[in-house]
N, C-alpha and C positions, 0 to 999 in steps of 0.2 A: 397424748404422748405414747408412743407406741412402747413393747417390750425391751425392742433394743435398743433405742434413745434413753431407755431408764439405766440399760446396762453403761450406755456407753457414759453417759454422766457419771454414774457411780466410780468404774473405773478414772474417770478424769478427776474426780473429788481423791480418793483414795492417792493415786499420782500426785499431785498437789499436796496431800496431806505429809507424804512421803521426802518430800523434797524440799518441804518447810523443817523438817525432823531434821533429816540429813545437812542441811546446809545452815541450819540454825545454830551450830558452835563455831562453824565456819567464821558466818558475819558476826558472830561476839569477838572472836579472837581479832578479824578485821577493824571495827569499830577499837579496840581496848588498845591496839597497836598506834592509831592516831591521837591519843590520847593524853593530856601535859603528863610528867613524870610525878606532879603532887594528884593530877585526877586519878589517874589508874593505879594509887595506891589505897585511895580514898574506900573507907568501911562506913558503911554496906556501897559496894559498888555501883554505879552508872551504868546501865545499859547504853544511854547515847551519851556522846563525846559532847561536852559545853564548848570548849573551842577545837580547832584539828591543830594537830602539831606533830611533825615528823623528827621528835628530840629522838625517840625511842631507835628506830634506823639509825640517826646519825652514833647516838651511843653501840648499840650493835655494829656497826660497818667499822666502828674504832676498837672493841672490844677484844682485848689480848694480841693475838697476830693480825688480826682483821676477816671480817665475813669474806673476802673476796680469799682468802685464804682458806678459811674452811668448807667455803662453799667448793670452789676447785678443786679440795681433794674431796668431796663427796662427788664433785660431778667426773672427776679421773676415775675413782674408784668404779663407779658406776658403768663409764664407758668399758674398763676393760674385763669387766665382768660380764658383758653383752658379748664380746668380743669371745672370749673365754669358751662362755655358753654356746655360742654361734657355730665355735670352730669345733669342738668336742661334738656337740650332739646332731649338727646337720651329715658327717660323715656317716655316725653312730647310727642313726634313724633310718639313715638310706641305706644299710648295708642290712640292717637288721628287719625292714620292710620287701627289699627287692632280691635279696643273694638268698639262695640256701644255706645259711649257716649251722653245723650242726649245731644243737642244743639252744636255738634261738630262744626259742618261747622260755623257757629257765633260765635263759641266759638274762632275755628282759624285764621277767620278773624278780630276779634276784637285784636286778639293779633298783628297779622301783622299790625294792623292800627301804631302802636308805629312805625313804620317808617316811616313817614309824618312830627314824631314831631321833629325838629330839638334838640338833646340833648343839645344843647347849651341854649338854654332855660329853658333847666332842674336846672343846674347847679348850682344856687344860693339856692334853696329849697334844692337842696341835701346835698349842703353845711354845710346849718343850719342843717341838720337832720344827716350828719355824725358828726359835732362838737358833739353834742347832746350825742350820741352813742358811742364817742371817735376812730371814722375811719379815722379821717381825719390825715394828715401826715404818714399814713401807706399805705403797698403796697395792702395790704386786702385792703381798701377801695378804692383804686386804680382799683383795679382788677373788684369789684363791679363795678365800673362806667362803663369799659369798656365793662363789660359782659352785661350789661342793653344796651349800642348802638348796639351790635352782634346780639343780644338775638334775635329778630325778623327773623331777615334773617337764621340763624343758626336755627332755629323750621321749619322755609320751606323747605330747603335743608332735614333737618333728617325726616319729616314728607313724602315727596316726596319719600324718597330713602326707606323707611318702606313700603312704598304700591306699588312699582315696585319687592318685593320677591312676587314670587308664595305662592300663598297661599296652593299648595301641600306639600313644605316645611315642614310651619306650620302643618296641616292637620299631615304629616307623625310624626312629632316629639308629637304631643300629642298620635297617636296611640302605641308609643314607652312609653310612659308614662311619659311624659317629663309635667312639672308644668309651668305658666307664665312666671318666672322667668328664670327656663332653656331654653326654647325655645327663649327668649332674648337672652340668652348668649349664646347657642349654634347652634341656628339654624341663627337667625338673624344680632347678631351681624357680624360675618362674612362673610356676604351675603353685608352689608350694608359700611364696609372698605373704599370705595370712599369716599363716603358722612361724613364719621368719619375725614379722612384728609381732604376733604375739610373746613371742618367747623374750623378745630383747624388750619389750614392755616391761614383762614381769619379773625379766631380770634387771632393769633399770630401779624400778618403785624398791622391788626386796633393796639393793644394793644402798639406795638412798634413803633408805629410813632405818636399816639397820643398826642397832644400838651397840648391842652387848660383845658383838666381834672384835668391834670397832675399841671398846673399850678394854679389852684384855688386851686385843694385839697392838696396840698405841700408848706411846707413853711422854711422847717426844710433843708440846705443846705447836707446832707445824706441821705434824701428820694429821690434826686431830680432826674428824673428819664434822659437819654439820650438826648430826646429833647427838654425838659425843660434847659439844660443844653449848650448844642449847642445855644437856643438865648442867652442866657450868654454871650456866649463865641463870639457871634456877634456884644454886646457893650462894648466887651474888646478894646481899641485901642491902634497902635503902630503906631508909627511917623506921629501921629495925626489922624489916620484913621485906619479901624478894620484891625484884623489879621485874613485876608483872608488864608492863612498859613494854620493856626489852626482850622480855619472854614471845610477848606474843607477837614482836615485829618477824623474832625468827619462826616462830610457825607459821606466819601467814608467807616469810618469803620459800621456807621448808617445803609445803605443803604446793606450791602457785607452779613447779616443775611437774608434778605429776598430774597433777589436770590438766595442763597444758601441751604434756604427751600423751595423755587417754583422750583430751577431745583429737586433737589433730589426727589419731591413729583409731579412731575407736570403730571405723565400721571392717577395719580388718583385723582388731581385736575380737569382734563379734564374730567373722568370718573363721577364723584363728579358734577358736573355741568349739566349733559347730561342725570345724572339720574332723571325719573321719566318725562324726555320731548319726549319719545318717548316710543310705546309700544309693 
């Protein structure tokens, strides 16, 4: 066995060992979620399930206003925080990559500073200022929240991915007679597609699993968004103790959106990441 048939096993064992770690709470919460309502209470618990039974979903899908309700406003909330993200920071990125703006570079850095401040701190100020403005208990003010935690990272990715096009691009589409506007839309927007998924990725995943927003600015049992809902469903108890059941039907349906938009998307997630770090 040569040198690098030893490496390339090693790394294959290593991958494997990785992916057993990583996805081994996965298939527990999986397994516990098919699981009767007396098994999955059952001390010291079962790794495998003695019979399947999908009580645990039908209890969750009935539970308070219903999952198709909470799930909804987490996936509303989510869309319009991509949307948000999208519309702020694709103007932002291209003006501050392609224009002379004075005081650019200070301008961009001051913005990125907003990621040091913990938005948890924010929270109470924004509070009073959405009560104020009548955002609060809405998935719009929802969406603002989480667009304001994105917002930072989301301007560096699209600011990055703006200044890796060729500037012959541009250059050719104004000799075409193409105006600001269409040279956005037709020369660059297309050129920049990674970084466009990336960003509405990462502002999907923040948006749908964020907790603690979700929970000061909601109060109203029909805004409440997925994981607002799940701790709920954490201080429900049966036969004296939570219903571990019902908990883990909503993580495994919680958790089954975001790998299912990281596989689907994920080779221009990679693309998205890489851009604008090499040249």
């Amino acid at each position: 066995m040569t040198r690098k048939s030893r490496k390339g096993y090693l790394a294959g064992a290593i991958s494997v060992a990785l992916i057993v770690v990583f996805a081994a709470p996965l298939l527990v919460s999986v397994l516990a979620s098919i699981k009767s309502k007396l098994e999955a209470a059952t001390l010291p618990p079962t790794y495998l399930p003695h019979s399947f039974s999908f009580e645990s979903y039908e209890r969750l899908w009935n539970y308070q206003s219903g999952l198709a309700t909470y799930a909804g406003n987490s996936l509303g909330t989510a869309l319009i925080t991509i949307v948000l993200c999208l519309g702020l920071t694709i103007p932002a990125g291209y003006g501050l990559a392609r224009y002379p703006v004075p005081f650019k570079e200070p301008i961009f850095v001051l913005l990125l500073l907003a990621l040091i401040i913990p938005y948890q701190a924010l929270l109470t100020p924004l509070f009073f200022m959405f009560v104020k403005i009548n955002l609060h208990n809405s998935l719009l003010g929802l969406a603002i929240l989480h667009t304001s935690i994105q917002l930072p990272f989301s301007l560096y990715v699209m600011r990055n991915a703006f200044e890796t096009v060729p500037k012959e691009l541009e250059e050719a589409g104004i000799v075409d007679g193409c105006n600001s506007f269409q040279i956005l839309r037709r020369v660059f927007l297309p050129a920049i597609v990674p970084a466009i998924i990336t960003v509405a990725l990462f502002a999907f995943i923040t948006s749908w699993n964020e907790f603690l927003g979700a929970l000061v600015l909601l109060s109203r049992d029909t805004s409440f968004t997925l994981p607002v809902i799940l701790a709920a469903a954490r201080q429900q108890t049966i036969l004296g103790g939570t219903d571990w059941g019902m908990l883990q039907a909503g993580i495994t349906i919680s958790v089954l959106p975001c790998i299912l938009f990281y596989v689907l998307l994920q080779k221009y997630y990679v693309s998205g990441l890489l851009s604008g770090a090499v040249k």
